[in-house]
C-alpha positions in Angstrom: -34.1 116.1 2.7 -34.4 112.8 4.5 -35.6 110.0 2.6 -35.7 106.7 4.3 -36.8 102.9 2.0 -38.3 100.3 3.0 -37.2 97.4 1.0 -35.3 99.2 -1.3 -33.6 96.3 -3.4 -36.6 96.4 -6.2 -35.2 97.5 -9.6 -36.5 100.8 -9.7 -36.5 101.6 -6.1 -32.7 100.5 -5.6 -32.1 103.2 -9.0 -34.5 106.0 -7.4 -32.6 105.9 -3.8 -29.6 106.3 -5.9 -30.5 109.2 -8.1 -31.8 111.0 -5.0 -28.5 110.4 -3.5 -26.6 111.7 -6.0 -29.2 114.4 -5.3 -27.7 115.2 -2.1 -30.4 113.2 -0.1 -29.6 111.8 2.7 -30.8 108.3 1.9 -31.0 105.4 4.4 -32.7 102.7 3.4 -33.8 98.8 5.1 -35.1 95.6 3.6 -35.2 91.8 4.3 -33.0 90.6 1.1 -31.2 92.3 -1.6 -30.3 90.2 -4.4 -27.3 91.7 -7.2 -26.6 94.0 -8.7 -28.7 96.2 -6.4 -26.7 95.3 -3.2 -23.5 96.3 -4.8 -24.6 99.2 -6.8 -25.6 100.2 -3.2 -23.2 99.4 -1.4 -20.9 101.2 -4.1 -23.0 104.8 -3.0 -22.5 104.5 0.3 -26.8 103.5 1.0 -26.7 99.4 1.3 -28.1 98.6 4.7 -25.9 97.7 7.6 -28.2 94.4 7.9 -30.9 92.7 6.3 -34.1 93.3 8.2 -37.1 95.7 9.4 -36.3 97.9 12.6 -38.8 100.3 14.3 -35.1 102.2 14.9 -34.8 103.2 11.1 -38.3 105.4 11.4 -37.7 108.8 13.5 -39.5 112.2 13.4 -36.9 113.7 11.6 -37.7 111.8 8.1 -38.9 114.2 5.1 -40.7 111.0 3.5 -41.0 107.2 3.4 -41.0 105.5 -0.2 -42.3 102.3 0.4 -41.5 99.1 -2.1 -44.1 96.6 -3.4 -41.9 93.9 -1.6 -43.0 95.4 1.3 -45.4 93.6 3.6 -48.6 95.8 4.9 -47.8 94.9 8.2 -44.0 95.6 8.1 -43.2 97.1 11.4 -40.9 100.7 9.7 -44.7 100.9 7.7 -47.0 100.5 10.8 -44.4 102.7 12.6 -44.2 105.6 9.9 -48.2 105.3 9.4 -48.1 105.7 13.4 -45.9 109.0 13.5 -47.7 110.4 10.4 -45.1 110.6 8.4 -45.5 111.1 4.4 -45.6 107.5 3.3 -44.8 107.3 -1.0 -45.1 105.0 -3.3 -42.0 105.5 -5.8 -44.0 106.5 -8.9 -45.9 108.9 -6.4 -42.8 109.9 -5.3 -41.1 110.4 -9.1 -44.5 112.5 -9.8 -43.9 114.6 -6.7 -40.6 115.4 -7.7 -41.5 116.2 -11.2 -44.8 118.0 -11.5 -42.8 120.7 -13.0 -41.6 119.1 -15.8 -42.7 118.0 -19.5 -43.6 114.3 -18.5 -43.9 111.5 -21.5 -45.1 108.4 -20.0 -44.8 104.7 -22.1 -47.1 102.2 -21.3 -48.4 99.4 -23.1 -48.4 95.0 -22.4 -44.9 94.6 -24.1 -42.7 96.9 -25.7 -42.3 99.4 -23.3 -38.7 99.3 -21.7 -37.7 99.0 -25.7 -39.7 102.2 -26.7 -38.5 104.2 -23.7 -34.9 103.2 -24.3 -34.8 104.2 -27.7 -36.0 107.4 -26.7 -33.4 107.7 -24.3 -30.8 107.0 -26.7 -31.6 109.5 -29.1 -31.7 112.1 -26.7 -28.8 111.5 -25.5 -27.2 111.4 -28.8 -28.5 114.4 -29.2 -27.3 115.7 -25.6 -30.7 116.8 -24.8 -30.8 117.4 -20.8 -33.6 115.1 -19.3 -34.7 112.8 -16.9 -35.5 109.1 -16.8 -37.1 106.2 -15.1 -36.5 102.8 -17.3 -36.7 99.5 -16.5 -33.3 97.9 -17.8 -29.8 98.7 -17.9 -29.0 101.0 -21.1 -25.5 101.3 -22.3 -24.4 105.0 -22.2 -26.6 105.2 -18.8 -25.1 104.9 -15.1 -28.4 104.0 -13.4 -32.2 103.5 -14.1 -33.4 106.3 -13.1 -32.7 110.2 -13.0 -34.1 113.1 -11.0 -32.7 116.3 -11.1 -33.7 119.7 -10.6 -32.9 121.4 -14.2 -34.0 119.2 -16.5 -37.0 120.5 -18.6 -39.0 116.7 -19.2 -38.7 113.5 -18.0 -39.2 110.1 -20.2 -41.1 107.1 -17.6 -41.5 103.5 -18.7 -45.0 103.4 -17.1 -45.9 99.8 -15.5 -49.3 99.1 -14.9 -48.6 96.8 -11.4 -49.5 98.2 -8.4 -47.8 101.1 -7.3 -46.9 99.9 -3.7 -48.7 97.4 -0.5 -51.1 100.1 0.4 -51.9 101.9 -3.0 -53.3 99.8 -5.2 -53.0 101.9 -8.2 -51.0 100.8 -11.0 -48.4 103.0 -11.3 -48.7 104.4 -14.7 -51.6 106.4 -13.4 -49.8 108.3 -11.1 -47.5 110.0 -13.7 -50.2 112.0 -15.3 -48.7 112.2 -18.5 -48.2 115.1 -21.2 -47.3 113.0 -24.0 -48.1 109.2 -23.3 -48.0 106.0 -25.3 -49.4 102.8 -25.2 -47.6 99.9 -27.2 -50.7 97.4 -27.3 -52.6 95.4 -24.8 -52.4 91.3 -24.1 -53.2 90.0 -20.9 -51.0 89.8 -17.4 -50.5 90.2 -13.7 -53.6 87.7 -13.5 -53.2 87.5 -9.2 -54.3 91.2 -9.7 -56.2 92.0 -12.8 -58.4 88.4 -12.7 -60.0 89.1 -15.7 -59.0 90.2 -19.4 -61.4 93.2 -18.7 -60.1 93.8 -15.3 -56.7 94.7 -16.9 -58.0 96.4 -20.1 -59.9 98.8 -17.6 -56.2 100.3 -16.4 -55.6 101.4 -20.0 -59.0 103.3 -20.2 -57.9 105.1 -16.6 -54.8 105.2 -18.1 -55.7 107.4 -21.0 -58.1 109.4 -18.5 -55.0 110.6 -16.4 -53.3 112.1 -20.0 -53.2 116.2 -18.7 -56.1 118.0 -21.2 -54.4 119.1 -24.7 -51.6 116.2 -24.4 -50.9 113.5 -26.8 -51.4 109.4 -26.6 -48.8 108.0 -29.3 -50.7 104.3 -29.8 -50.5 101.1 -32.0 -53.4 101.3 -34.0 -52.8 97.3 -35.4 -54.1 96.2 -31.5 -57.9 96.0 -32.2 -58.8 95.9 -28.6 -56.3 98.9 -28.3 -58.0 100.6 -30.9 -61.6 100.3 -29.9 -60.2 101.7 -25.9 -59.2 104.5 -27.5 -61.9 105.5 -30.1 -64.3 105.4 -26.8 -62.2 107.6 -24.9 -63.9 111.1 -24.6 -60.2 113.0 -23.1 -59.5 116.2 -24.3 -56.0 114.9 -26.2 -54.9 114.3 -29.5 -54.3 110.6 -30.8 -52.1 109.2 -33.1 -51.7 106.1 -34.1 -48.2 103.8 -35.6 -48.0 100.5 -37.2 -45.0 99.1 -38.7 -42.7 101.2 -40.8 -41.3 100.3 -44.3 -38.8 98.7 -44.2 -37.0 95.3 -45.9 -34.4 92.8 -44.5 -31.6 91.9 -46.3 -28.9 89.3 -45.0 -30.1 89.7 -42.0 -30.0 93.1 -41.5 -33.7 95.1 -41.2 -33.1 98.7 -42.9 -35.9 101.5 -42.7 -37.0 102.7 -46.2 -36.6 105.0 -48.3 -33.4 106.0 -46.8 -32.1 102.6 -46.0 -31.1 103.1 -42.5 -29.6 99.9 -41.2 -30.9 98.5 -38.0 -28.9 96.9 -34.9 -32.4 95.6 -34.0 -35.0 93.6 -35.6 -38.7 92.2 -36.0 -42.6 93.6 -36.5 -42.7 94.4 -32.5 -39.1 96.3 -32.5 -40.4 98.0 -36.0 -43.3 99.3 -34.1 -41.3 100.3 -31.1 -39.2 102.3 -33.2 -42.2 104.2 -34.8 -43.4 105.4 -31.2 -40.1 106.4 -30.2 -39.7 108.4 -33.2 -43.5 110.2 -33.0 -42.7 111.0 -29.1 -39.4 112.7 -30.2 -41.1 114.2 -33.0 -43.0 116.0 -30.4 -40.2 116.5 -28.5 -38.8 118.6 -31.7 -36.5 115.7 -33.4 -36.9 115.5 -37.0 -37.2 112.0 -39.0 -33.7 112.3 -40.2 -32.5 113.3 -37.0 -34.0 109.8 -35.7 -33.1 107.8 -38.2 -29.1 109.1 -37.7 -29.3 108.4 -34.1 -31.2 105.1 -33.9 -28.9 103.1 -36.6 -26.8 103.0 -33.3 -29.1 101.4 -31.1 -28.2 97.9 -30.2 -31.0 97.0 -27.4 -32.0 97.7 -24.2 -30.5 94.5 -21.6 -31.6 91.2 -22.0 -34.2 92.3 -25.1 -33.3 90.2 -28.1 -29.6 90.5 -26.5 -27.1 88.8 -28.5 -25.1 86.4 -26.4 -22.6 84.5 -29.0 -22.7 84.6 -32.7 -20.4 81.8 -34.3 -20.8 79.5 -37.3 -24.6 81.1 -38.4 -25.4 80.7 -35.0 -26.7 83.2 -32.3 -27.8 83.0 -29.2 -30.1 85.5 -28.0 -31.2 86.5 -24.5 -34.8 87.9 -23.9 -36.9 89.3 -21.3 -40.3 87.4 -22.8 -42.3 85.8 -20.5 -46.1 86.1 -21.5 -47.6 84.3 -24.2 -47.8 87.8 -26.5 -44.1 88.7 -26.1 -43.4 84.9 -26.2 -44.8 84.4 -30.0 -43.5 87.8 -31.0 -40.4 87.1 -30.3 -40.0 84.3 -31.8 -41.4 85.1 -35.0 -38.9 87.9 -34.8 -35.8 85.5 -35.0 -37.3 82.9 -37.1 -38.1 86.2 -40.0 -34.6 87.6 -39.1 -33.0 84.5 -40.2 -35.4 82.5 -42.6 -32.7 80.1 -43.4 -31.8 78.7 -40.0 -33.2 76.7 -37.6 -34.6 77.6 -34.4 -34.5 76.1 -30.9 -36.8 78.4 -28.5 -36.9 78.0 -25.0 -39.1 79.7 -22.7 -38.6 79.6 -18.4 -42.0 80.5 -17.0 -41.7 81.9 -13.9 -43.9 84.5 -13.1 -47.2 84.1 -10.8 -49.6 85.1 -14.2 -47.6 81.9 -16.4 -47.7 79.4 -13.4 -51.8 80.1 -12.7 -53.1 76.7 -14.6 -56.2 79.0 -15.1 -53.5 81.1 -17.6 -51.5 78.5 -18.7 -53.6 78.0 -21.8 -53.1 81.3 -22.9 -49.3 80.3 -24.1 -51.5 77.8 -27.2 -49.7 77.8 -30.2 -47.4 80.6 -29.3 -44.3 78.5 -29.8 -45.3 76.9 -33.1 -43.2 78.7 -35.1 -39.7 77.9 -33.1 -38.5 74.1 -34.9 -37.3 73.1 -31.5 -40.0 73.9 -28.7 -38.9 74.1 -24.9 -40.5 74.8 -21.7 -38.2 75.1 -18.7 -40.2 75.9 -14.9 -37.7 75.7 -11.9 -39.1 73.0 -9.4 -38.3 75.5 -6.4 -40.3 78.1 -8.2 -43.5 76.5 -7.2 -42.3 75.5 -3.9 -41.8 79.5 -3.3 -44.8 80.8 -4.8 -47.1 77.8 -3.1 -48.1 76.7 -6.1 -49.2 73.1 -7.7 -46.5 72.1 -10.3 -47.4 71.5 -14.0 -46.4 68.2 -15.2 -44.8 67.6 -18.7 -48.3 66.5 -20.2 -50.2 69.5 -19.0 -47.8 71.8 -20.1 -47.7 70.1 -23.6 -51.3 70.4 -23.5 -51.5 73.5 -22.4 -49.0 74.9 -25.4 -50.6 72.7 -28.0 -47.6 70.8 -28.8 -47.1 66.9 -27.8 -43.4 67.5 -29.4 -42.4 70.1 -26.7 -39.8 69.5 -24.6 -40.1 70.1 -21.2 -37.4 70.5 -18.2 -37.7 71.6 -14.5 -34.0 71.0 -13.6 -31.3 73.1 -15.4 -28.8 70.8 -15.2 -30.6 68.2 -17.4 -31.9 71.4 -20.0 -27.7 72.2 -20.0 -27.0 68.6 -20.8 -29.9 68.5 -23.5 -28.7 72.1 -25.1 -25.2 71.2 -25.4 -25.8 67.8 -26.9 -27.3 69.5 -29.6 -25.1 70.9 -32.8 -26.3 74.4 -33.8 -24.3 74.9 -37.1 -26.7 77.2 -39.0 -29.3 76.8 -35.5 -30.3 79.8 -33.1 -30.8 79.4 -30.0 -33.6 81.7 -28.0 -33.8 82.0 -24.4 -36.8 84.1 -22.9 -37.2 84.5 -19.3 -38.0 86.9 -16.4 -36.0 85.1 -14.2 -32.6 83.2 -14.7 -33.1 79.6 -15.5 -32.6 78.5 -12.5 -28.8 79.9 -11.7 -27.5 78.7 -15.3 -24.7 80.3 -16.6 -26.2 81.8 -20.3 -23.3 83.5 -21.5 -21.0 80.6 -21.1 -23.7 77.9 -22.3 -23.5 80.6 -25.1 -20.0 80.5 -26.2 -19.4 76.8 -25.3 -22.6 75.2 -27.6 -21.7 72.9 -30.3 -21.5 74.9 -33.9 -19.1 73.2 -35.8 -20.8 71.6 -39.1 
């Protein structure tokens, strides 16, 4: 087979053109930038492009398929080229589907929670050495890549986003999959330059749970009310079952699951919940509850969700993936509950097109309230590069509900401000989708003042 991408430095498009590679694809591939690690796990198989840039050259007759990347302008010439010869154009979740339409397919969706669930389903698994594929979207330890295809494997475990699935399919992508077993972790608004309204985006859910193959299973959270009311007014022929929060109790900082006591590397209501769906999808995937529990007391995280930087002096600094206002307050009631006896300085870099929309912006009220040191950090550039008004200090205050907040949009200054602070018994969060702007987190980690 001869598989050609067009911008193929995306997460899960840099992972697929690697799996299929290891295949025994042949696997060229083109795009305009490639940022790291993709452009050295590339260049590492052998598939990194000679140059950066779109040539007509890199489209020929011969090609089996094109798998086309949301990065990807509808106007790229290799598109209007491929479209031109009639050559099978793919988005990658159509192109994962086509590949496994065989297989037993469990599909996680859901607002937040979903690289979580779908790692700790990977993990016991694999503990387990159960052969299986994967699609996930964050670097698991254990794991060589992001993504698996193979020919053997009997089922295939998706993390199922709902953005579009490429420039000319406009599906989300979680639609494609058409599920066996599916979840859906809860709902909170996002990806407002697409979904413009809150019922725009619950609407993908409904479709969502219409695209579940007849007798399979939706695994939801039945504390989401909006959640809940979707799926009582869903007429698909599949069986639904609902999770909430297991028992459980934390002790010196450690959660453990009851009765058996099973001591957690993880934490929080929203990791709690994650960990109930994993275990009902591997129930159904014939792993007992003690089975779980055994395996998952090893679990540490999937990258850069609650990931612990530096712990010195009562004080750790955690790395997280939160970016909208739902993931944004769970999170931090997660750290503050963890650790009921320290302080907590939270800070938040927004940086994706839904959290710099002044329309949105108010949707992040009171969602830091519970953190004793607020901050807000947005990259000036940021704005520059999405064309975007910038937010000034009072209209981000406003917007959070919080004239105490602190607000930075240089990451020098937010260095100089974090390191004149002493964090003896003081946790420090860090939440973004991006990377602060170039600054240097696990250093900043291991160098902050913790001495009492």
């Amino acid at each position: 087979m001869r598989i050609h991408f067009i911008a193929i430095g995306g997460s899960a498009m840099h992972n697929l053109a690697i799996a299929l590679h290891k295949k025994g694809y042949q696997v060229t591939s083109s795009d305009d930038v490639i940022f790291e690690p993709s452009s050295s796990r590339l260049e590492k198989h052998g598939i990194l492009p000679k140059s950066m840039g779109w040539s007509e050259d890199n489209i020929t007759e011969d090609l089996d398929a094109v798998i086309l990347g949301m990065h990807a302008l509808v106007n790229n010439p290799e598109l209007l080229k491929a479209q031109k010869l009639g050559l099978k154009i793919y988005s990658y979740p159509e192109y994962i589907y086509e590949q496994t339409k065989d297989k037993l397919r469990v599909v996680i969706g859901g607002s937040h929670g979903k690289t979580t669930i779908t790692s700790m389903i990977l993990h016991v698994l694999n503990h387990y050495k159960r052969d299986f594929d994967y699609l996930v979207g964050a670097q698991l330890a254990g794991f060589d890549t992001m993504v698996k295809v193979t020919d053997s494997a009997p089922l295939i475990v998706i993390e199922g986003d709902e953005y579009l699935a490429s420039p000319i399919d406009r599906r989300p992508k979680f639609h494609l999959y058409k599920a066996n077993i599916a979840v859906i972790s809860g709902i909170a608004w996002d990806h407002i330059n697409v979904f413009p309204t809150y019922q725009d985006y619950t609407r993908q859910f409904e479709l969502f749970i219409d695209t579940i193959q007849p007798d399979g299973k939706l695994i939801f959270c039945n504390k989401d009310n909006d959640l809940n009311t979707i799926v009582e007014n869903s007429n698909a022929p599949i069986e639904k079952i609902g999770y909430g929060i297991p028992d459980h109790e934390v002790k010196d900082g450690i959660t453990y699951l009851l009765p058996d006591e099973t001591a957690l590397k993880v934490f929080g209501d929203h990791n709690l919940m994650n960990l109930n769906a994993a275990k009902l999808v591997c129930k159904q995937l014939g792993i007992s509850e003690d089975e779980f529990n055994k395996a998952i007391a090893s679990f540490t995280g999937a990258a850069k969700r609650l990931e612990l930087l530096n712990s010195s002096n009562e004080t750790n600094v955690y790395k997280d993936f939160a970016h909208s206002p739902s993931k944004l307050k769970a999170t931090i009631e997660a750290v503050k509950t963890q650790f009921a006896t320290r302080k907590l300085i939270a800070c938040i870099e927004l940086h994706t097109f839904s959290s710099l929309n002044k329309n949105f912006l108010a949707q992040y009220a009171n969602t830091m309230c519970n953190a004793d040191v607020a901050i807000v950090y947005i990259d000036e550039k940021t704005f520059v590069h999405k064309k975007m008004q910038p937010f000034t200090k009072e209209e981000v205050q406003m917007a959070f509900n919080d004239d105490k907040l602190q607000f930075f949009n240089d990451f020098t200054l937010l260095e100089s401000y974090l390191r004149s602070i002493n964090f003896y018994r003081t946790n420090l969060l860090l939440m973004s989708s991006g990377n602060f702007g170039g600054l240097d987190l696990t250093k900043l980690a291991r160098e902050l003042n913790t001495v009492s």
